[in-house]
C-alpha positions in Angstrom: 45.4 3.5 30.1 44.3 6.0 32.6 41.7 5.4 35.3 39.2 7.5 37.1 39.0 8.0 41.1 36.8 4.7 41.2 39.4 2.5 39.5 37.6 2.6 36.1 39.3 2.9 32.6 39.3 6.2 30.8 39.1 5.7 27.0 41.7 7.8 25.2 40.9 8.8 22.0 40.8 12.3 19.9 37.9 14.8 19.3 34.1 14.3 20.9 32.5 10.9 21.7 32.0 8.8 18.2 28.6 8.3 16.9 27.1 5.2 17.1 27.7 3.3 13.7 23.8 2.3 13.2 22.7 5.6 12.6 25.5 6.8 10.8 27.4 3.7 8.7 25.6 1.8 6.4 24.9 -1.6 7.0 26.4 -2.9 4.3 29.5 -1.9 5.1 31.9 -4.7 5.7 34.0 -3.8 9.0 35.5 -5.6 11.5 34.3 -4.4 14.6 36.4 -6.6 16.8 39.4 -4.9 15.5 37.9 -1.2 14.4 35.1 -0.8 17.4 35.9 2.6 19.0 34.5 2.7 22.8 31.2 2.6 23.6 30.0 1.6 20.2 27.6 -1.6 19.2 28.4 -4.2 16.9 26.9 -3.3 13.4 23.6 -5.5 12.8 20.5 -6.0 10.3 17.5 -5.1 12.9 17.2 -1.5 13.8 15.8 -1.3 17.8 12.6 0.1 18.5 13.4 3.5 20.3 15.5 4.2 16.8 12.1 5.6 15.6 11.7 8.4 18.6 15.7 9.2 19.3 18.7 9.9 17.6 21.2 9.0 20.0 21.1 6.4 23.3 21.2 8.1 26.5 24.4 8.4 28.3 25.7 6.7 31.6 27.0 9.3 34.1 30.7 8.3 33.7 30.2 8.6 30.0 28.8 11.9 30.7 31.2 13.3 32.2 34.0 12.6 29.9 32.0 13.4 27.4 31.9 17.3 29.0 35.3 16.9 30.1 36.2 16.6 26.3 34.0 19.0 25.0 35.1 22.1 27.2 38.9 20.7 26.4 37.6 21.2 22.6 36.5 25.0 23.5 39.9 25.8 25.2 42.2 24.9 22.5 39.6 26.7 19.9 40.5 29.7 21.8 43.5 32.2 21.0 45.3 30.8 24.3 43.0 33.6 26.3 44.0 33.3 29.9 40.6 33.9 31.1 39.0 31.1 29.1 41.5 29.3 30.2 40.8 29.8 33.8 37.2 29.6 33.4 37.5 26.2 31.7 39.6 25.2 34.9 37.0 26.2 36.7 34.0 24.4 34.5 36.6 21.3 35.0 36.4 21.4 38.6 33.2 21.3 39.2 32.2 19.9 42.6 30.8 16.1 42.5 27.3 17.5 43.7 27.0 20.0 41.4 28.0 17.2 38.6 25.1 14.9 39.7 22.5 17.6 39.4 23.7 18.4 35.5 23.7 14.8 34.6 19.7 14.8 36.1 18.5 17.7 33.9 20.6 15.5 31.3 18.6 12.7 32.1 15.2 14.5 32.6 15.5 16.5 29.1 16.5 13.2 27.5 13.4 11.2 28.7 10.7 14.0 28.7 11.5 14.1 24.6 11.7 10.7 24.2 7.9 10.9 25.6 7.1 13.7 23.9 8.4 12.3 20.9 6.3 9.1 21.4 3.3 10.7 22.0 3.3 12.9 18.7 4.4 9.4 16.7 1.1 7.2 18.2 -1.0 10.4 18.6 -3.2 8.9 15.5 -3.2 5.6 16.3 -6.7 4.1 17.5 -5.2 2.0 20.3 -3.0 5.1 21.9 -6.7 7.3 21.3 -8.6 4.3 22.6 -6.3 4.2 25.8 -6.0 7.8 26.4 -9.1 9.8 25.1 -12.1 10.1 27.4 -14.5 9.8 24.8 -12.5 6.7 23.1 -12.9 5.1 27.0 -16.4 5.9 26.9 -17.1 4.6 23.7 -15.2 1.0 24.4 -17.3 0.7 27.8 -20.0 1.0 26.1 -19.1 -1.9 23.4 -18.4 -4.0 26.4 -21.8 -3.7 28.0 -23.1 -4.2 24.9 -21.4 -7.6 24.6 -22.3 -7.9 28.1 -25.9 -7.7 27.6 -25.8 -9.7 24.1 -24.0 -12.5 26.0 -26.8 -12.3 29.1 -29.6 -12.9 26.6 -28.0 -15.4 25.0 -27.7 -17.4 28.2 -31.5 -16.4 29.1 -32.6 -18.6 25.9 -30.1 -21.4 26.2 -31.7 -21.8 29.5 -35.1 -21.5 28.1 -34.2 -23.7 25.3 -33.1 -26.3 27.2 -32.2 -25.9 31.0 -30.8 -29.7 31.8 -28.1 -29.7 29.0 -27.2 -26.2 30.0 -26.7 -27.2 33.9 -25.0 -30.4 32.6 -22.8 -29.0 30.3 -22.0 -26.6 33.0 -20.8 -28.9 35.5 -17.2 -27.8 36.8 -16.5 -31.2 39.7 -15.6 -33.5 37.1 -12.0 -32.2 36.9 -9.3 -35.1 37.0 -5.6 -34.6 37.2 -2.9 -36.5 34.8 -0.4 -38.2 36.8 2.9 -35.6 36.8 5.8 -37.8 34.7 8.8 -36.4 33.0 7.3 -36.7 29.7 5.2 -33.8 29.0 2.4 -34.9 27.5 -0.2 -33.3 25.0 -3.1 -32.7 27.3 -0.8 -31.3 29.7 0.0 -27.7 28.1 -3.5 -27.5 25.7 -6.5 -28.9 27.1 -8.3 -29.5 24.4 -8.5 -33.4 25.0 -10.5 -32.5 28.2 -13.9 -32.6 28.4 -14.4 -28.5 28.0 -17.7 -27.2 29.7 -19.9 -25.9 26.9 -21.7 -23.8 29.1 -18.7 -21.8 30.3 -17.4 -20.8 26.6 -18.4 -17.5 25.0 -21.2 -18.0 22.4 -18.9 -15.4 20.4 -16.1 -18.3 19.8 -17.4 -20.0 16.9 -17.5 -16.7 15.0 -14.5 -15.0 15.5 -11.3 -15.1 14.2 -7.5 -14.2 15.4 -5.6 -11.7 13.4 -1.8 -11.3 15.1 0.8 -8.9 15.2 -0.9 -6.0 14.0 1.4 -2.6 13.7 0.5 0.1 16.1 -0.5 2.3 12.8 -3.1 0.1 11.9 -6.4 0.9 13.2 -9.7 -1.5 13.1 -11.5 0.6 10.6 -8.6 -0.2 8.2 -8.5 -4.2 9.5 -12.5 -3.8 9.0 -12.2 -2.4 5.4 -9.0 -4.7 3.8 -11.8 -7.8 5.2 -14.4 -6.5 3.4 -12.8 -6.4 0.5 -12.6 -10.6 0.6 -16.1 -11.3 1.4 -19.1 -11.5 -1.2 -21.2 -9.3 0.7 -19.8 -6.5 1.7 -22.8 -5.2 3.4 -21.8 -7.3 6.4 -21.0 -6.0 10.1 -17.9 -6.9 11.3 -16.7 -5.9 15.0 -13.1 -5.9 15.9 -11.8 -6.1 19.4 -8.1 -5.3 20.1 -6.2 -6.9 22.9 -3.4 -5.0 24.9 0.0 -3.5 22.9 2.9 -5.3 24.2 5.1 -2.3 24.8 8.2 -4.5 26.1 8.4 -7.3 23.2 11.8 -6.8 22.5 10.9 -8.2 18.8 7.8 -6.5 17.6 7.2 -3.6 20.4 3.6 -1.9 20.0 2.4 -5.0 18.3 -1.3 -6.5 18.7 -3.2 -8.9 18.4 -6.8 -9.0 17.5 -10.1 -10.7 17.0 -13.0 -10.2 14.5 -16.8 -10.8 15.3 -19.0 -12.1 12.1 -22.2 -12.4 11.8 -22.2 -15.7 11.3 -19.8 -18.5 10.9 -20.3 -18.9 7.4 -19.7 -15.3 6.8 -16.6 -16.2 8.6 -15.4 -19.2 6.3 -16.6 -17.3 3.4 -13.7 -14.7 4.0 -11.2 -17.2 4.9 -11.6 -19.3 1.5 -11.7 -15.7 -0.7 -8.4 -15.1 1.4 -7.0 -18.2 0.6 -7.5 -18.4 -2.7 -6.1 -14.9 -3.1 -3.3 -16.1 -1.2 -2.4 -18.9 -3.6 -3.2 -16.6 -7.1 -0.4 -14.3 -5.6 2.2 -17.5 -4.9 1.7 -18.9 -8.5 0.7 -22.3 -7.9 -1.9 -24.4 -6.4 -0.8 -27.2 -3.9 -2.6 -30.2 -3.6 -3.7 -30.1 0.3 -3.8 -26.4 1.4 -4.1 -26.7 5.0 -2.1 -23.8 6.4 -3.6 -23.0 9.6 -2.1 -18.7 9.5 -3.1 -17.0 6.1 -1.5 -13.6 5.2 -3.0 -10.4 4.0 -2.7 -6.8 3.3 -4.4 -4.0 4.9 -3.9 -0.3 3.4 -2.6 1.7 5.9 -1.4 4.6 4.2 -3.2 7.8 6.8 -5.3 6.6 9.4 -8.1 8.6 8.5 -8.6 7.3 4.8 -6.8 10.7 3.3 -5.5 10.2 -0.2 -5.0 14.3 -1.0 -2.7 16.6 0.9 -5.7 19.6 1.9 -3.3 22.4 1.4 -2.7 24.6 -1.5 0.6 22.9 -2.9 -1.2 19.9 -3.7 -0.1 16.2 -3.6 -0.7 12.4 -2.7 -0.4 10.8 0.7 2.3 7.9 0.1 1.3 4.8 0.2 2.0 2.4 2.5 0.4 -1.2 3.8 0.6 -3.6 6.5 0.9 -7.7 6.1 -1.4 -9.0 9.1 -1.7 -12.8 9.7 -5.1 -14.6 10.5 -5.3 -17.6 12.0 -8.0 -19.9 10.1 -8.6 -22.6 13.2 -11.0 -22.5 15.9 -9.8 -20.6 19.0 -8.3 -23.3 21.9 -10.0 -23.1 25.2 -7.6 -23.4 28.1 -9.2 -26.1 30.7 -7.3 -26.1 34.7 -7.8 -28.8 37.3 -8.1 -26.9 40.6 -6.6 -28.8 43.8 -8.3 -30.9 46.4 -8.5 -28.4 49.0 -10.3 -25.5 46.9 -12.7 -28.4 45.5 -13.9 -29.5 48.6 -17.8 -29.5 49.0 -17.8 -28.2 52.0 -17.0 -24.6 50.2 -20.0 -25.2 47.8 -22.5 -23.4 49.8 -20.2 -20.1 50.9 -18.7 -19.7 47.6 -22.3 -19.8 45.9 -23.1 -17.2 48.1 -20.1 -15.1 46.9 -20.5 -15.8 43.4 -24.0 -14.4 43.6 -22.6 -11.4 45.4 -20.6 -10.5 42.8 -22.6 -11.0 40.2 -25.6 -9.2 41.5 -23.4 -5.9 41.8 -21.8 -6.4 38.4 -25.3 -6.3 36.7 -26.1 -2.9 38.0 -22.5 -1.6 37.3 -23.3 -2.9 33.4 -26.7 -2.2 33.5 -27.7 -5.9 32.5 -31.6 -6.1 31.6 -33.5 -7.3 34.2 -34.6 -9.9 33.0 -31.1 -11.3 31.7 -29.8 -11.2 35.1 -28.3 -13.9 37.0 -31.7 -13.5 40.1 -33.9 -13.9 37.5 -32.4 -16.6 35.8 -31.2 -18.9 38.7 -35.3 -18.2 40.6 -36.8 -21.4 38.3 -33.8 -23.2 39.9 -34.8 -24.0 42.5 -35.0 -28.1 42.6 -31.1 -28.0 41.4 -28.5 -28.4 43.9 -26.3 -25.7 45.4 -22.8 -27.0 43.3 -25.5 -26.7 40.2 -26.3 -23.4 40.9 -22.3 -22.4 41.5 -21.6 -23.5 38.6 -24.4 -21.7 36.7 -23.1 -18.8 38.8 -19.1 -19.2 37.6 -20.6 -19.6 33.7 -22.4 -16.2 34.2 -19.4 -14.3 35.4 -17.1 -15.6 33.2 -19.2 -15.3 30.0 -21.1 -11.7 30.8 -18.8 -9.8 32.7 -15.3 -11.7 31.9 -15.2 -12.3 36.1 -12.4 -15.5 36.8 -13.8 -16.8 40.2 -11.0 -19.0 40.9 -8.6 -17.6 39.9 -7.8 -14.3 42.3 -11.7 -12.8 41.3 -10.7 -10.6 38.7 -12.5 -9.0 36.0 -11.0 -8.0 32.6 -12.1 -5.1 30.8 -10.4 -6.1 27.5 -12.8 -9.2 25.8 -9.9 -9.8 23.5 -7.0 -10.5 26.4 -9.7 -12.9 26.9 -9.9 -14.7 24.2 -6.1 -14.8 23.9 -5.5 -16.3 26.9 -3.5 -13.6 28.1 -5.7 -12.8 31.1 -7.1 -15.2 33.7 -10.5 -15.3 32.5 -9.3 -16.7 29.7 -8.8 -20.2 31.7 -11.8 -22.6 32.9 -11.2 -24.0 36.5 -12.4 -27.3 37.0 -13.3 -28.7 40.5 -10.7 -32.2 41.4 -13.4 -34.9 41.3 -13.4 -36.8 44.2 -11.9 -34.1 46.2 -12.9 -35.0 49.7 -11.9 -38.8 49.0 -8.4 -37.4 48.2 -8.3 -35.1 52.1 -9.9 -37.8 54.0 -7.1 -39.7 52.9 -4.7 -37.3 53.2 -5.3 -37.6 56.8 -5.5 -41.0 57.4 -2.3 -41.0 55.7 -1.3 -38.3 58.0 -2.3 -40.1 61.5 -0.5 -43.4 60.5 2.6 -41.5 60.5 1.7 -39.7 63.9 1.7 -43.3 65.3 -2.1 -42.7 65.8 -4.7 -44.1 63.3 -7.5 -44.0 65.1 -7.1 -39.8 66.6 -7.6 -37.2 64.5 -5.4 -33.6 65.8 -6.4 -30.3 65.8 -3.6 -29.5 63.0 -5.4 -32.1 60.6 -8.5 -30.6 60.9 -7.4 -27.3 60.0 -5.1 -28.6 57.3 -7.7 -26.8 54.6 -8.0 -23.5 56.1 -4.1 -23.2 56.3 -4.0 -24.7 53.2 -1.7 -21.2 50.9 -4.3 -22.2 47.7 -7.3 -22.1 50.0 -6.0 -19.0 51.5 -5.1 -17.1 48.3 -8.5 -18.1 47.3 -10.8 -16.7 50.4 -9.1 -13.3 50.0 -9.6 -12.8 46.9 -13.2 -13.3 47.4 -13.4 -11.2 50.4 -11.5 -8.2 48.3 -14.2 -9.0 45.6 -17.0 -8.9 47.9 -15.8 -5.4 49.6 -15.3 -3.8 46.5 -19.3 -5.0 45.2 -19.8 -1.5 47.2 -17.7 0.5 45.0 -19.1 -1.6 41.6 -23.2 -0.6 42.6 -22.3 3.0 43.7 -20.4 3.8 40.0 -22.4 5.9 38.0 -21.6 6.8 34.6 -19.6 4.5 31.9 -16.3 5.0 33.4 -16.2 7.5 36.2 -17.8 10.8 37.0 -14.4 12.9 35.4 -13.8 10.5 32.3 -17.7 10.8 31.4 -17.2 14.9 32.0 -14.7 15.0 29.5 -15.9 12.9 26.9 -18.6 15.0 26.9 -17.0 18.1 26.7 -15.1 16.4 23.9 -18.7 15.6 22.1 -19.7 19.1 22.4 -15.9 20.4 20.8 -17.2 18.0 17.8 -20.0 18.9 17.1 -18.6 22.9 17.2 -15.9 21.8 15.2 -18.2 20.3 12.4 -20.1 23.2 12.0 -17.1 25.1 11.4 -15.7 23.0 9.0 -18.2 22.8 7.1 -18.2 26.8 6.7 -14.7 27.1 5.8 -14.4 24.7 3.2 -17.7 26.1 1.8 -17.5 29.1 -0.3 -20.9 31.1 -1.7 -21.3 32.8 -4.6 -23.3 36.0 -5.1 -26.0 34.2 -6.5 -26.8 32.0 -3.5 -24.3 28.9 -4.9 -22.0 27.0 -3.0 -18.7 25.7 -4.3 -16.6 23.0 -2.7 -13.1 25.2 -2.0 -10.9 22.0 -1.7 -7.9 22.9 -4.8 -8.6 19.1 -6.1 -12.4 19.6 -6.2 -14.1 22.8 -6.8 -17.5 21.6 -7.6 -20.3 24.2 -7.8 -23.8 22.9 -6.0 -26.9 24.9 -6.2 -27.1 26.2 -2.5 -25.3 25.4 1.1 -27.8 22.7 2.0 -26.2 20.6 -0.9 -22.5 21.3 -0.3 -22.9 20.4 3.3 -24.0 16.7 1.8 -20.9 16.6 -0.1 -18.3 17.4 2.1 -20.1 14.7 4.7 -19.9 12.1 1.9 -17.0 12.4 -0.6 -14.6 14.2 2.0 -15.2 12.9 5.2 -11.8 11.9 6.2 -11.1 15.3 6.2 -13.6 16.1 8.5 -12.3 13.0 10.8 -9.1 14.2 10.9 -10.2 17.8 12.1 -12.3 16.4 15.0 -9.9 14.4 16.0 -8.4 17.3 16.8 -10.5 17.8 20.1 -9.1 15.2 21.5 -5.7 16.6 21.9 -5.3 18.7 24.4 -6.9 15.8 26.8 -5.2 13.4 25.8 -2.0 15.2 26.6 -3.0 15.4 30.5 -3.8 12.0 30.6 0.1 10.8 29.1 1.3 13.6 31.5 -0.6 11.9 34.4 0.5 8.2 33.8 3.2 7.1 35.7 4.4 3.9 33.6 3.5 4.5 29.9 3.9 1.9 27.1 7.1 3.0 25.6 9.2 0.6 24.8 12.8 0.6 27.0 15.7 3.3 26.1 19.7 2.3 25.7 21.9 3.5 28.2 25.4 3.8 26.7 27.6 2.3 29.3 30.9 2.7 27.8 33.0 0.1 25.8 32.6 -2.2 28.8 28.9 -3.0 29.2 28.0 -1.6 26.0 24.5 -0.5 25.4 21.9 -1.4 28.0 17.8 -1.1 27.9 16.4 0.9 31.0 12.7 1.6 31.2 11.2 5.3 31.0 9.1 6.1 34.5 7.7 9.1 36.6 5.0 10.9 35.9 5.0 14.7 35.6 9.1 13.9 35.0 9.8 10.9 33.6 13.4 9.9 34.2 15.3 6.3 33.6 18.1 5.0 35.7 21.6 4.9 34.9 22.6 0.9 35.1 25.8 1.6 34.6 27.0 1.3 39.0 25.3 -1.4 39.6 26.6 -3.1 36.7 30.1 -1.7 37.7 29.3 -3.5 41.2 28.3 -6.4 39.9 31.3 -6.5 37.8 34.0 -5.8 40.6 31.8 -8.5 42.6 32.8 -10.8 40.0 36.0 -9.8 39.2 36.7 -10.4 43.0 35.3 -13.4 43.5 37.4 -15.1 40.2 40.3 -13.3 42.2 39.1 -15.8 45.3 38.8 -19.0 43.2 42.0 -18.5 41.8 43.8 -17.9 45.3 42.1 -21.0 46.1 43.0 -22.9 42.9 46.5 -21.7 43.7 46.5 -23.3 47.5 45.1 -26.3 46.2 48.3 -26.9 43.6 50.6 -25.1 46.7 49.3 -27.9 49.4 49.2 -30.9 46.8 53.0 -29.7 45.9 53.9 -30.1 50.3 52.3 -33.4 50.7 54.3 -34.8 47.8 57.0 -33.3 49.0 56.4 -35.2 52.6 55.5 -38.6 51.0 58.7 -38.9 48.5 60.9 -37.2 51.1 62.8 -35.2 48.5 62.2 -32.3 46.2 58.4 -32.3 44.4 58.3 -35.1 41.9 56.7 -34.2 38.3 53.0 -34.3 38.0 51.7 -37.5 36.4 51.1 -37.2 32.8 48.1 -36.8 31.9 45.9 -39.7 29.8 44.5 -39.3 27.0 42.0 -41.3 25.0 43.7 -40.2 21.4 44.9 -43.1 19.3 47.1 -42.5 16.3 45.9 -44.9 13.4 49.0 -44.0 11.6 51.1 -45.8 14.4 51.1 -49.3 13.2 52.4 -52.3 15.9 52.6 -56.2 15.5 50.5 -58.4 17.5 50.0 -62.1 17.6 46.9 -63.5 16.9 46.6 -67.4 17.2 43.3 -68.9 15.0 41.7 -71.9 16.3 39.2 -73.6 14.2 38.0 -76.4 16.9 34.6 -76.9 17.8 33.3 -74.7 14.7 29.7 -75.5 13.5 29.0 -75.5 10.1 25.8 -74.3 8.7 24.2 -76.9 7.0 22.6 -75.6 3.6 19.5 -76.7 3.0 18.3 -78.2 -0.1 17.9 -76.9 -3.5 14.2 -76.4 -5.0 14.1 -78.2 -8.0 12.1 -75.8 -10.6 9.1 -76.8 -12.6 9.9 -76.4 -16.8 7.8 -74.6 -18.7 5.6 -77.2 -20.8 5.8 -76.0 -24.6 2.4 -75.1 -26.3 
């Protein structure tokens, strides 16, 4: 087989490059690809990948490439009539310079990723998490559901204070922390907390009425999640509020997927549409068990156009197809996540600077959410005065965590999203207990460490510092000094989000409100005699004036009108996926020839996004191996060359054979005679013991 000036194999086969066989051969076509598999093709399988949906073809490597070209212009010259001067142009297209090569595979490379974004973005356009992410009114409008959760929360805490402020400060006590001894048995308390003793105080007052739904398709919106819930509960007159966590773009399973988490009103509300699901749930399987105790239900959510459309709008007419989603719900209460921080970060002696901090914080996170006055943390810890400093702290940590989603001790960061919280994906979503005992366990620690010095009674200068070079205690006073310098930046916002997303969003408001007006107009149509007539083909009612039309198209087609304001949100929504460097697009194959096969590399770059080519560094990596089996087997073959000499030197005489080698095998079919002698000396005989005798039967 030939090779290229690196060394590599040139695969020799006739015509262009072979389609992949996923997008071209059946899956259910037997083959053997072991035997059949041309070069740089996959094995055949069941799953289709994720970037199937937004590409054709993978991208090529640059070897790939450029035999790929190389075959192509050898295809144009022999289509020719033998011309000599497409002859020598193709020998000149052939000897292209390396430089000049590089630069064609980068506009390759640059085309091939800017429509596999652009492809992406006209796929999720529609989607309420990609408009929710990337429209300035959708970020105004989820800050402003989080500061109204924010405030909710704050008044909530006001009157469980007012209610009863002992079992709030109890139950929000974070220095009883105690450690499980480490063994090699993992043990249930270890990875899920529950068994702890969970502060009360610290848990959102949300918790008992919400539950998880999980792996939700990126087509799915919560108006569709809040609709298909509806339709189980009794009342549907109820609110229902749906938080969505983060889309995992990288899940090399379920890309794009999410998880949610719906808000009752109450918790019987709640259990209400859990029963009516489960039931349903059991009339579609056929049979009722005994003990129905699943702890994930399944149900379906219509998800046929994300704007509720059932009628194409234009002229030729016809339906929408229909299409739903199976989203699981998870019928048990949410776990809480409970951490033991270490000695050094639960020393007392940090009490009084970190309440200090804490207070900080929170003081400039109630004027960034605009927390009511009375509902924030001054005016709630004022009457506390007669508690202790670690009391207050800990009232402090509870406040953070609960209003503004603010993990003190772990790195002081504040989530945005309230349902990474809940999930546990983010820190917040852990409480961080205080060791109890904490100073017992240092003071210890350096007697423990002056014994060993030789000197028990002399403290040194490098004990006493032990906690400040401690890397925890370290890691934990920058992150607090980072928090506090940015409490600056958190007072001096104004606005929701910032001054340019709030510009937008309400430029945006002002398109929509335009853009209704017209609507309305066009898909109104007057008659001479002052009547109005609906002008949709599947319609065409006549109302007595405008005035009455207007009511119509605002009530029986207003996902119409949705889908033409969403409209105004385009053109923004572009520059923003134009500005972001790393998008949430899931990885793109690299077709790295029959060697490495096809390999994920992730899209990046801004105003021209580009993915690397893995295909040298695998190369490397593979000549790195290659050479260094090449060094175990010279060494393999010293070994057997130097073991040969010495035998050579002990027998005195040519190599003797290797010892054969032993084997545990035993052939049960090879039968031998052996001699067994049978004494029966000195043999103890059990004694039996008596009979019972058995009563007869008297006769009647």
């Amino acid at each position: 087989m030939p090779v290229d000036e690196f060394g590599r194999e040139i695969p020799v086969y006739g015509g262009k490059r072979p389609p992949s066989p996923r997008y071209d051969v059946p899956l259910e076509e037997p083959r053997s690809y072991r035997s059949r598999r041309a070069p740089s093709e996959s094995p055949p399988r069941r799953r289709p990948r994720p970037i199937e949906r937004y590409v054709q073809e993978p991208m090529l490597c640059e070897f790939v490439w450029k035999d790929q070209v190389q075959r192509d212009q050898e295809d144009q010259g022999r289509g020719s009539e033998g011309d000599s001067m497409v002859n020598q142009e193709k020998n000149q297209q052939v000897g292209l310079g390396q430089n000049e090569q590089k630069e064609s595979y980068d506009d390759y490379r640059q085309r091939y990723c800017l429509n596999y974004v652009r492809q992406f973005f006209n796929e999720h356009m529609d989607d309420s998490w990609f408009r929710n992410r990337y429209s300035p009114l959708g970020r105004k409008r989820i800050v402003e559901q989080h500061l109204e959760r924010a405030s909710a929360e704050a008044q909530v805490i006001r009157e469980e204070l007012e209610r009863d402020r002992d079992l709030f400060i109890r139950c929000a006590m974070l220095g009883e922390g105690i450690k499980e001894r480490s063994t090699g048995l993992k043990r249930k308390h270890d990875e899920n907390s529950t068994d702890m003793n969970v502060p009360t105080s610290h848990v959102l007052s949300l918790t008992n009425r919400v539950v998880r739904l999980m792996d939700i398709p990126p087509h799915v919106t919560e108006n569709q999640l809040i609709t298909a819930l509806l339709d189980h509960s009794t009342n549907p007159a109820i609110q229902i509020q749906v938080f969505s966590g983060s889309v995992r773009a990288q899940d090399e399973t379920n890309p794009l997927y999410r998880d949610a988490f719906c808000v009752f009103e109450s918790s019987d509300i709640k259990q209400d549409i859990l029963s009516n699901i489960q039931k349903t749930s059991v009339e579609s399987e056929g049979h009722v068990p005994r003990k129905d105790d699943r702890k994930v239900l399944e149900f379906d959510v219509e998800c046929s156009d994300p704007y509720g459309r059932l009628e194409v709008e234009d002229e030729s007419g016809g339906t929408v197809p229909h299409r739903k989603a199976s989203i699981f719900i998870a019928t048990g209460n949410l776990p809480q996540k409970v951490v033991v921080l270490s000695a050094a970060v639960s020393s007392k002696d940090r009490i009084a600077k970190d309440k200090e901090a804490a207070c900080l914080m929170a003081r400039a996170l109630d004027l960034m959410n605009k927390i009511p006055n009375d509902c924030r943390l001054d005016n709630l810890i004022d009457p506390l005065t007669n508690y202790s400093s670690e009391d207050i702290l800990d009232v402090s940590i509870a406040y953070l965590r609960r209003v503004h989603l603010f993990s003190f001790y772990n790195g002081c960061l504040r989530s945005d999203n309230f349902a990474d919280v809940l999930s546990g994906s983010h820190p917040t979503g852990t409480i961080h207990l205080r060791l109890k005992g904490a100073d017992d366990i240092l003071h210890k620690a350096k007697e423990d460490t002056s014994v060993g010095n030789g000197d028990k009674t002399k403290v040194t200068d490098a004990d006493e510092n032990s906690k400040a070079t401690d890397l925890l205690v370290m890691r934990l006073d920058d992150s607090i000094r980072k928090a506090s310098e940015a409490t600056k930046d958190w007072v001096t916002n104004d606005g929701f989000v910032n001054r340019v997303v709030d510009t937008e969003a309400s430029e945006i408001e002002e398109l929509e409100r335009q853009t209704e007006i017209e609507w309305i107009n066009q898909h109104g149509v007057v008659d001479g005699d002052g009547r109005a007539r609906c002008s949709f083909h599947f319609c065409r009612k006549l109302f007595k004036d405008m005035n009455f039309l207007e009511k119509h198209l605002r009530k029986k087609h207003s996902e119409f009108l949705k889908a033409e304001i969403a409209k105004c949100h385009d053109s923004y929504m572009m520059r923003a996926w134009d500005s972001e460097r790393c998008r949430p697009v899931p990885s793109i194959l690299v077709d790295c020839g029959s060697n490495f096969g096809l390999v994920p590399s992730q899209v990046v770059g801004s105003n021209s996004p580009i993915a690397e080519d893995p295909e040298p560094e695998m190369w490397k990596k593979e000549e790195e191996r290659r050479k260094r089996l090449t060094e175990q087997e010279a060494q393999r073959h010293q070994h057997r060359h130097r073991r040969a000499s010495d035998q050579n030197e002990n027998n005195d005489g040519p190599a003797s054979a290797p010892p054969p080698r032993r084997s545990n095998f035993v052939d049960v079919d090879d039968m031998k005679e052996e001699k067994v002698a049978l004494s029966f000396e000195n043999v103890e005989v059990p004694v039996q013991p008596p009979k019972k005798k058995k009563k007869k039967k008297k006769l009647l």
